[in-house]
N, C-alpha and C positions, 0 to 999 in steps of 0.2 A: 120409668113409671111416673105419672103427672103425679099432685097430688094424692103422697100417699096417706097424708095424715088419719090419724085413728078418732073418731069423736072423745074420746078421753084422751087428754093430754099424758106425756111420760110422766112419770112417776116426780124422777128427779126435776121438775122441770122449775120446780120451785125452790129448790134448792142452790139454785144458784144465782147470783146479786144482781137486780135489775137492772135495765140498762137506764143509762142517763136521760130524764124527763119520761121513763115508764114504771109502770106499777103496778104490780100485781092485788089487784082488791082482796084486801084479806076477810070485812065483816061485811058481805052484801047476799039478798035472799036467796034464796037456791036459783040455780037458772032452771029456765023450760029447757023442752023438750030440744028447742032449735037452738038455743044457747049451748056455748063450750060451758065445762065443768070449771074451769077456769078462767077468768072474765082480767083483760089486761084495760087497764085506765090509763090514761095520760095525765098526767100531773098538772094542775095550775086546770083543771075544766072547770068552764062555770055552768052554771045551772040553765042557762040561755041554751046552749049547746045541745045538738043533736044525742037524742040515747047514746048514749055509749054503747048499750048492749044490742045495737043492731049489728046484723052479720057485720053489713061494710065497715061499722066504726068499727067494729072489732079487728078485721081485715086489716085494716089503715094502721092500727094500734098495734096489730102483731109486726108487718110490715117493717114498722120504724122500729120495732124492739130488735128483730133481726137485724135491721142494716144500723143499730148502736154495738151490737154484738160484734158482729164483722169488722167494726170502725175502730173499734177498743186498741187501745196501745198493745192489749197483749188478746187477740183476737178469741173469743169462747164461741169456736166454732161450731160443737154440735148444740150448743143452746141457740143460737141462730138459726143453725136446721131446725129445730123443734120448731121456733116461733115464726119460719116460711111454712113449714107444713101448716100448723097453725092456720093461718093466715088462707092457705089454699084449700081446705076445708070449706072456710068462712066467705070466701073470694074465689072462686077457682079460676077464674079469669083475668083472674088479677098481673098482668107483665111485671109488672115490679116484683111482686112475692115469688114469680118463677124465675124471674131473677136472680134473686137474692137467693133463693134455694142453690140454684147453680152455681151462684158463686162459693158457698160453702161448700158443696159438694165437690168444685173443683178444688179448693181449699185440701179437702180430706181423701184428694186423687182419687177420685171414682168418675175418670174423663166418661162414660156414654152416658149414668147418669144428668150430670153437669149439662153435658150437650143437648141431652131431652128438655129438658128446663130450658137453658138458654132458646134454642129455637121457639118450646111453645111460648118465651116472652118477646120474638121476634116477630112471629105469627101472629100475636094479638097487636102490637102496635109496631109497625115500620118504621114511623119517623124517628127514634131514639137512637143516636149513633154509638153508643155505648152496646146495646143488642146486638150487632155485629162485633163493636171491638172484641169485647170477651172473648166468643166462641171461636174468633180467628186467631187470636193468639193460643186459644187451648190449640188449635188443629194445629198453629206452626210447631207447638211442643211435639206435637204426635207426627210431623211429617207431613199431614195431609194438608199439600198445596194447593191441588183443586179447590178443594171446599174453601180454604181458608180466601181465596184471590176473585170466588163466587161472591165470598159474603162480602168483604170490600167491595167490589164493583155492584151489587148491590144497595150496598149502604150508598157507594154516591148517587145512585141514581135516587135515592128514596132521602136523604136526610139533607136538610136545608143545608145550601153551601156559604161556604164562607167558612172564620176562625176559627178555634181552636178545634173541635170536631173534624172539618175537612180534613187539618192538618195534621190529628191524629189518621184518620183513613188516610192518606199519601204515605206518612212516616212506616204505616203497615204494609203497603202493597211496595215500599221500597224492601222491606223486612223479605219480603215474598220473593220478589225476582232478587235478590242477593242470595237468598237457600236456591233457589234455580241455577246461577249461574248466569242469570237473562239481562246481558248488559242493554238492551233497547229499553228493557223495563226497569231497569236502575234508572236509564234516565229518563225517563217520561215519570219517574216518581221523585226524581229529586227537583224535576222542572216545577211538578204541582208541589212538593211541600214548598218551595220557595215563594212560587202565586199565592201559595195560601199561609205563610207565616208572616209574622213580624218581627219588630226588633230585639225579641228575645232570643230569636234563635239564629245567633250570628253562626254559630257550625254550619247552618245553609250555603251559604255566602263561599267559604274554604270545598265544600264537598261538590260542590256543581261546579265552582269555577276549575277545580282539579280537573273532573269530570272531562270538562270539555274544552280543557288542553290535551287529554288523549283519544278524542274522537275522529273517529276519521270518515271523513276529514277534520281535523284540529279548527276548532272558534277561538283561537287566540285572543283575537280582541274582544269578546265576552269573557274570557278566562281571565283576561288579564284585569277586566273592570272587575269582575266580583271579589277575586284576590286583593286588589289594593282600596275597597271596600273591607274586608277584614282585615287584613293590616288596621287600616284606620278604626275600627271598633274597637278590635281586638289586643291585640299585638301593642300595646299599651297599658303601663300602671299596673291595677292588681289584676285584671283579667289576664294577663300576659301569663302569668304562671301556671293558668289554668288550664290555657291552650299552645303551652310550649311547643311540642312537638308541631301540632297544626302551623303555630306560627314560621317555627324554622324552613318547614316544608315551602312557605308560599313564598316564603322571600328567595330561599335557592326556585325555584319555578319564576317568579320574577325576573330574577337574575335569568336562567335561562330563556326566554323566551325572550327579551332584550337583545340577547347578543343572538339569537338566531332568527328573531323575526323585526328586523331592527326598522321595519318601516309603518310596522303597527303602530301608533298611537293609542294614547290611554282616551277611552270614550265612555258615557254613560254607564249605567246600569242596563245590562238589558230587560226590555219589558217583556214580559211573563203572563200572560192570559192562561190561567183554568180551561181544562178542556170542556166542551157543553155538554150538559146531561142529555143523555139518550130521548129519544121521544119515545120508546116504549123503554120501559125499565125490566130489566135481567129478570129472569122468574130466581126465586130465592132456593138457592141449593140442599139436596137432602142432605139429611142427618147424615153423616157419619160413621161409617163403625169403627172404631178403634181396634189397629190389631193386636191380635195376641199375643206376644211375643217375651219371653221369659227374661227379666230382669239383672237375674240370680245365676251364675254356675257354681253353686256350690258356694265357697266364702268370697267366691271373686264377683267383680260383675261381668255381665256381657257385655260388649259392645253397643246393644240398643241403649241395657239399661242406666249405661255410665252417660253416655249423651244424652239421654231421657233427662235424667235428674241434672244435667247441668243447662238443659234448655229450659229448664222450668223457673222461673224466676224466684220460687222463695226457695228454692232447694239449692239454686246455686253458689248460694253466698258456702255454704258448707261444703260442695263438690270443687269451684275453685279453686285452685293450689291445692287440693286435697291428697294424701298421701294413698292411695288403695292401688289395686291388683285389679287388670282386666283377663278375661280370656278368652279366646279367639284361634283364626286360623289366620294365617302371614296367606292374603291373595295375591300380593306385587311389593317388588321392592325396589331401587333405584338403583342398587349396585350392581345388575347388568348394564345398564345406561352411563356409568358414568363416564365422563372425557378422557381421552385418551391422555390428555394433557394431567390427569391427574390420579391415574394410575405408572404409580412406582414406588421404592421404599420412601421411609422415612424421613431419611437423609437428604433426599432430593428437595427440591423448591419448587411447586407448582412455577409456570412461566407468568406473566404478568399480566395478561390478557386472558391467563383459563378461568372459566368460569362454572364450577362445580355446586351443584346444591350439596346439602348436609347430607349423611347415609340419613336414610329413611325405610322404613317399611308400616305398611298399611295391617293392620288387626282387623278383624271384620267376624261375623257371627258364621257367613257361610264363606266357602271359598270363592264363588263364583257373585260374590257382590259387587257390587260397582265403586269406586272409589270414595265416592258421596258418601258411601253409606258406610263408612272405615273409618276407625281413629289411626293418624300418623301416630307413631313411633320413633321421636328422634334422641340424641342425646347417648345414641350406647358407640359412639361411632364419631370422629371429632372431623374425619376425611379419610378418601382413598386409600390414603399413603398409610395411613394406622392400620387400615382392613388389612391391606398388600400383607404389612410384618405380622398381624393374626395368622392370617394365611400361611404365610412361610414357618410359621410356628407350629401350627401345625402337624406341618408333613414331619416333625421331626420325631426320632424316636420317642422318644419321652418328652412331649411339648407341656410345655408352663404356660399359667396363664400371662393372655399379653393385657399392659394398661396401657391404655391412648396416653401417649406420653402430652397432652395436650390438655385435655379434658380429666384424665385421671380416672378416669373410670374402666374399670378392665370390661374387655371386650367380649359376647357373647363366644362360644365357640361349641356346634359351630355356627358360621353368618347365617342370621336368618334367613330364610329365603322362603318363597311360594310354596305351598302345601305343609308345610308345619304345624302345628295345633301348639299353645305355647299359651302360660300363664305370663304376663309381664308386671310387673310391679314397677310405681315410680310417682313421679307428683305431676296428676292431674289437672286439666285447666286449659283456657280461652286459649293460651297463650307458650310458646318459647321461646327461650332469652336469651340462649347461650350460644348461639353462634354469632363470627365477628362481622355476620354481612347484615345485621338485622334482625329482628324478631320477626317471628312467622306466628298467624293468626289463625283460630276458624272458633268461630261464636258459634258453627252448628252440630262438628262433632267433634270441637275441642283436640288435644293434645297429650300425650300420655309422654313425657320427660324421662326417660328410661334410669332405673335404680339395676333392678334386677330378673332376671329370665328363667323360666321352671320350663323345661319342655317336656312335651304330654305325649306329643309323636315328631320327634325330631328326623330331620332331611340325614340320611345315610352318609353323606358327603360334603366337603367345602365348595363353595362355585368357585369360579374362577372370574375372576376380574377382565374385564375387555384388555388381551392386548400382553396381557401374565401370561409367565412359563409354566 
């Protein structure tokens, strides 16, 4: 609902401490009829100056009271809703006050309101590249690609190209095809953030030239120039600690590509031309509906709702590494897959060349979801060869629990497997640390570090391992 504001302002709305260079006139004569009951001034006005009490200055005055609101060290978000309603009363045309509405409202996770608003400040003026950021970042939270990769290609075709604006739209439509999976669109977005950044954003430089050492076909000698471009930025002084990892990365790639493509020489930068904007520009994608989708199972969360709150950027700082409980149905897990090579007891030594992922299994809301839409599950499970002696434990008369003598953590029993329903507990986040081959990543639907397992409808039986008696 556009402007909902009521001709009388909230109650409380004065009660709470003006924003910086605003003020609420406390001795001035009744307003008319077209006047709010509460008349906002700007501080430091002189007398030369337009009425204050016309709608638009008025408009302008709530306007900026909101986005001080918004801006505040410690954000007073529904007193910034009040002063955009406000404000869209007195303006209802106003793109900025729909704005800024949205942004509060996104603020106070009410995503289709927020969307209403943003769009109608997109509708009223095109050129502001910010009118697109917002709204596509709220859809990446919610999943919705379409719209979100609508409103990006929009925006370029509509907002003056060039700096930091461009380079925020490229950095978004890179955001986009990474939740895709869409490696043509990773690179055609790390090609334009590069056209379109500068020397501040040496990370360009390390993520393209990686990039397009594994394309294929391989542009080594672009990979190799951009790399030893950061090296030399980077990979120096106090920057160096910054971008450790990156660093180590580009010099073993260096190193590699030397001894494999030894007849490449080191060459320029390569030049980078921005794609041209369309000669008709995209029509501007509808609104959105946010689906419905239940947060909550009870004290635990769902699967939507635990990657919901970790995609959302002010929520995630508290769901990172956070200790809680998902619950789900196990759709796929890895332990029918794994190597032959790395099924057997414990005692055994994987050979030297097998190459095993971690046990894993997938949490998901339905059974029949797609892997995208699943949180991994690792960490209950250190290798094969622990599952195997579970296993064997099992069959026994009176089996004890078994601990991954590796990891230390006793092992679910029994293996999880497909069609399960099962509470997990453990410490959530971007990220897992504990295996020796690497850490494993997903910024979309995070990671769940297995503690402990509550099963809700447990599988009748153990699997068996490829290749087990």
């Amino acid at each position: 609902m556009l402007g909902c504001a009521t001709n009388r302002p909230p109650a409380n709305l004065q009660q709470v401490q003006p924003a910086p260079g605003v003020t609420v006139a406390a001795s001035r004569p009744a307003p008319t009829k077209d006047e709010p009951s509460v008349l906002c001034v700007e501080e430091n006005s002189h007398a030369q100056a337009p009425d204050p009490r016309t709608p638009l200055a008025q408009g302008a005055c709530w306007s900026k009271r909101g986005q001080a609101y918004l801006d505040a060290a410690q954000p007073a978000v529904h007193a910034a809703q009040q002063a955009f309603e406000l404000c869209l009363k007195l303006t209802p045309n106003d793109a900025e006050c729909h704005y800024g509405l949205a942004r509060a409202l996104d603020w106070q996770e009410e995503p289709d309101a927020a969307l209403d608003h943003y769009f109608a400040a997109l509708h009223r003026d095109t050129g502001v590249a910010k009118y697109y950021l917002s709204p596509a970042e709220l859809c990446m939270i919610y999943k919705l690609y379409d719209t979100a990769i609508g409103l990006v290609d929009a925006g370029f075709a509509r907002v003056q190209s060039g700096g930091p604006d461009t380079y925020s739209l490229w950095n978004l439509r890179l955001q986009v095809a990474q939740s895709r999976g869409d490696e043509a669109g990773m690179l055609t977005a790390l090609e334009g953030a590069y056209a379109a950044g500068d020397d501040s954003h040496p990370e360009d430089l390390f993520h393209l030239g990686a990039t397009y050492g594994v394309a294929i076909p391989p542009r080594i000698e672009a990979a190799s120039a951009l790399l030893h471009e950061f090296v030399h930025q980077v990979c120096r002084g106090a920057k160096a600690s910054r971008h450790k990892e990156q660093c180590e990365t580009s010099q073993a790639l260096l190193q590699k590509w030397a001894r494999e493509y030894p007849k490449v020489k080191e060459s320029k930068l390569p030049a980078i031309s921005p794609p041209p904007k369309p000669s008709v520009p995209p029509p501007l994608p509808p609104v959105p509906t946010i689906p419905l989708l239940s947060l909550r199972d009870g004290e635990a969360y769902t699967v939507w709702g635990a990657s919901l709150r970790l995609r959302n950027q002010r929520r995630h700082p508290e769901m990172n590494g956070a200790d809680l409980s998902i619950t789900g149905v196990i759709s796929r897990s890895n332990v029918p897959d794994a190597p032959r090579c790395a099924v057997h007891p414990p005692d055994i030594a994987d050979p030297d060349d097998c190459k095993a992922l971690v046990p894993t299994f997938w949490l998901c809301d339905t059974l029949d979801a797609p892997s995208r839409d699943c949180i991994r599950v690792m960490g209950w499970a250190s290798n094969y060869a622990n599952i195997w002696a579970a296993i064997e434990e099992s069959r026994k008369p009176n089996p004890q629990p078994y601990v991954d003598n590796f990891w230390g953590q006793e092992i679910p029993q029994p293996i999880p497997q497909r069609g399960a329903r099962v509470t997990v507990s453990g410490r959530y986040g971007f990220s897992f640390t504990m295996a020796s081959t690497g850490s494993e990543t997903d910024p979309i639907m995070g990671i769940l570090t297995y503690k402990k397992l509550q099963w809700i409808d447990p599988p009748r039986a153990n699997p068996k391992l490829p290749g087990m008696p």
